[in-house]
N, C-alpha and C positions, 0 to 999 in steps of 0.2 A: 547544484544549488550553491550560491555563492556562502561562504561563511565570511567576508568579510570584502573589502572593495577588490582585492586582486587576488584570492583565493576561493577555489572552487572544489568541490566533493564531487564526485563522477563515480555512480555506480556501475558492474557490468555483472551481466545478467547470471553469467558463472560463477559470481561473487568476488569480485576486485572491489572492494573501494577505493580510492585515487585519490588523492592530495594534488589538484595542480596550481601552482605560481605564476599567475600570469605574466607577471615581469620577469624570473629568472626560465620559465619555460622546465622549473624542475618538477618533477613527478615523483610524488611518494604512492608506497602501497601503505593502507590503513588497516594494520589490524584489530579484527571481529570474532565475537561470536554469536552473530547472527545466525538461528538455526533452518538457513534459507535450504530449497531441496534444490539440488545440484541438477540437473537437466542434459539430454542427449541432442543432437541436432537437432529434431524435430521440436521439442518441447517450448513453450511459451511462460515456465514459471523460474525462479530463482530470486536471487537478489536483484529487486523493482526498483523501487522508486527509493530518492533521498530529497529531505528539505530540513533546510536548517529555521530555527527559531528562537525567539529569544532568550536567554539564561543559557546560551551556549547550547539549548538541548537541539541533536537531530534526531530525526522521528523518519521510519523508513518504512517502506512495505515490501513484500517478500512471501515466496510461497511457502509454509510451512510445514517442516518435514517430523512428521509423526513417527520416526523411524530410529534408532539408534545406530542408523548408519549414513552415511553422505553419498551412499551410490549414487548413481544416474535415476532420474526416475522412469519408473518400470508398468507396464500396463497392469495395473491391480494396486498398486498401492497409490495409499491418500494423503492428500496434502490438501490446503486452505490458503487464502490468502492472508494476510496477517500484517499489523500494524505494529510497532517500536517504538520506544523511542531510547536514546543512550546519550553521552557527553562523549566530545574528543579531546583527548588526551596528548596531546603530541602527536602522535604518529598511532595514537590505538585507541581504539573506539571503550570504552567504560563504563560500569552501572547500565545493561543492558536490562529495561523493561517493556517486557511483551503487554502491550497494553488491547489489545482485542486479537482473537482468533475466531473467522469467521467459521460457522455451522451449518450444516453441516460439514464434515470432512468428505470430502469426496474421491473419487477414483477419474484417472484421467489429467490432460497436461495440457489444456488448452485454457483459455479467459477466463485469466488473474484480477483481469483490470487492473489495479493499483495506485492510480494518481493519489498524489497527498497536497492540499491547498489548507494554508490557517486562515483562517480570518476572524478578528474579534474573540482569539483565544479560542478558537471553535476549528477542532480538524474534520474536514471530508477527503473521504477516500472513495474511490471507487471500487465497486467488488464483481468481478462478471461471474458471468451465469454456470462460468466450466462448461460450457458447451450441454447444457440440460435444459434450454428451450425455456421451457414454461416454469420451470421454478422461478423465476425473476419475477412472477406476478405472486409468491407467496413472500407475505409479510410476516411470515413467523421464521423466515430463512433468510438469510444474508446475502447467498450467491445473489447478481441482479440487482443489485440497491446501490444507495449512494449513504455511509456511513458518515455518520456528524455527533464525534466525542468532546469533551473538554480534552484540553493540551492535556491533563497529568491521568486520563485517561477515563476519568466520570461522567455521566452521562449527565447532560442538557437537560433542565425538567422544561423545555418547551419543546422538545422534540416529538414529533405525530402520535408516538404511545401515550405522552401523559394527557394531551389537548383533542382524544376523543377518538383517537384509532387503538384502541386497545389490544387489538389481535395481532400490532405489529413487535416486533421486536424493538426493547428500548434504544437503542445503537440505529435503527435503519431511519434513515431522514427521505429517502425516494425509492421506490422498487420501478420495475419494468423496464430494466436496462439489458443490454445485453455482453459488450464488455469494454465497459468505459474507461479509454487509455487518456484521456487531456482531460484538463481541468486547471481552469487559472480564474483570477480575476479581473476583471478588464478595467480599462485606465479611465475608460468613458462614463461606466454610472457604478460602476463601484459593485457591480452583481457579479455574481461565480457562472461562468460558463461548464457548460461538461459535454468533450464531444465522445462518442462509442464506433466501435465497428458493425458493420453490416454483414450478412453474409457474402462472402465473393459472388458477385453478380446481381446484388439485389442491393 
């Protein structure tokens, strides 16, 4: 995400954040305390996505780690996908608030989703399903959905819960996804696109 015309924030998935200069080609490390779950080769969660936003705030997503420790994550224990947002400081990230953790916590390291897109003060993120199939068609769960909070992290009173979907969770703006990694908005009609993965082969 650029935070300005020649600087750029570059997360990496074992939790770097990056400061780079496009003019001097210098690279900083951003220190955080982002409570992301650290990951083994195989795994698909950790420190996700960055986008920066007005009032200096950047707002991140990241697997959540339920544990009081930073190991590698491990088959049995749970983590969630998870939205942020904080201020940068120099070189160190500041006033970190966890503004949504998705529900439930689940077990297993696969579809985080993660994308974060503002538009109209309005955040959507993508949340995938963790690899559980059919929960993405339940509205009372987050895995599967496409989450739409205000930026300082309150919800939307026109969001599907308040306008006649009752059963769904106030945070969820779409379910039936499966693990939605893109999400922008296009130049051309000004609508948020959101692409997902498929199974390998299908």
């Amino acid at each position: 995400t650029f935070i300005d015309e020649n600087t750029l924030l570059v997360t990496e998935k074992h939790g770097r954040l990056l400061k780079l200069d496009l003019l001097t080609k210098n690279l900083s490390v951003i220190e955080h305390n982002i409570p992301f779950i650290k990951n083994s080769g195989g795994g698909q969660g950790g420190l996700l996505d960055v986008y920066f936003h007005s009032d200096n705030y950047i707002y991140f997503s990241y697997s959540h780690d339920f544990s009081n420790s930073r190991d590698v994550l491990v088959r049995g224990r749970e983590s969630s996908t998870a939205i942020a947002r904080a201020k940068l400081n120099g070189n160190k990230i500041e006033g970190l608030e966890v503004l949504l953790i998705a529900q439930p916590k689940l077990r297993g390291n696969k579809h985080f989703g993660s994308r974060i897109i503002i538009k109209d003060d309005h955040l959507f993120a993508g949340f995938g399903e963790r690899d559980k199939g059919m929960i993405a068609q339940d509205p009372g769960k987050h895995p599967g959905s496409i989450i739409r909070i205000n930026t300082d992290g309150s919800i939307p009173k026109d969001n599907p819960s308040f306008v006649g979907y009752n059963k769904w969770l106030p945070e969820i703006f779409h379910i039936g996804l499966r693990n939605p990694q893109g999400i922008t908005i296009s130049p051309h009609d000004d609508e948020i696109y959101v692409s997902q993965h498929g199974p390998r082969g299908g």
